[in-house]
N, C-alpha and C positions, 0 to 999 in steps of 0.2 A: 339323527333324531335325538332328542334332548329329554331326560326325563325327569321331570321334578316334583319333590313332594314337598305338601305346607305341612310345617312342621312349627305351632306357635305361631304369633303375632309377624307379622311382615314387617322387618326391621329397616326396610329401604336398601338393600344389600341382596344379589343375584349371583351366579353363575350363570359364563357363555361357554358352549361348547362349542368348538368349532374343528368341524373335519375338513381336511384339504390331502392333500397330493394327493386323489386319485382321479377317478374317470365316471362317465355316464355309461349306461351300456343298456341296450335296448331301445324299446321306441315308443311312443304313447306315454300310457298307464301302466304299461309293462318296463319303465325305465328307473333305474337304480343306480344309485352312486356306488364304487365298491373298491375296494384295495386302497381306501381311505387309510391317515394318521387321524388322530383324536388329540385336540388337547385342550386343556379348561384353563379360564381366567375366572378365579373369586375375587370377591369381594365387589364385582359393580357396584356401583350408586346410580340410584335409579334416579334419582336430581342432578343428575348430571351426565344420564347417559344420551349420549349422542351416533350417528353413523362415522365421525369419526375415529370412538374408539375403536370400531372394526379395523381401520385402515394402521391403526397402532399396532395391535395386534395381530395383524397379521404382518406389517414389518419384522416383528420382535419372532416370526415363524419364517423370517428371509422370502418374503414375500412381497412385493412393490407392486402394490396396486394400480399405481401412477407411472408405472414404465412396460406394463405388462399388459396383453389383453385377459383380465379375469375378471369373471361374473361372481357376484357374492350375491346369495341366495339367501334367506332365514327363516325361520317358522317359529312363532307364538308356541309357549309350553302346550304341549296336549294338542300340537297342529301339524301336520307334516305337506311334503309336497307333492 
């Protein structure tokens, strides 16, 4: 979960957080990511963000999207899943 505040004018510039190496656990409504790593990339541009800076990103966390079976999940500020 991601939490952000507006702080001033919107300068076209974000942070993503993105958790990985852990697990689901549970079932339904009652299921939870947990024993997660955390780590943030500043500075987006929002004119030029794309689904492939995920796949950058998560190389540069030894992470291969494109040789691996992994689901990449994301939620809007103030959204969860």
């Amino acid at each position: 979960m991601s939490y952000f505040h507006n702080v001033g004018d919107f300068d076209g510039l974000f942070s993503v957080e993105i958790r990985h190496k852990g697990f689901f656990c549970g079932s339904g409504s009652n299921k939870a990511y947990m024993d997660y790593e955390v780590d943030w990339f500043d500075y987006c541009q929002s004119d030029t963000w794309s689904n492939l800076w995920i796949d950058d990103f998560l190389l540069q966390l030894s992470h291969d999207r494109a040789n691996s079976k992994m689901d990449v999940h994301w939620c809007q500020p103030d959204k969860s899943f």
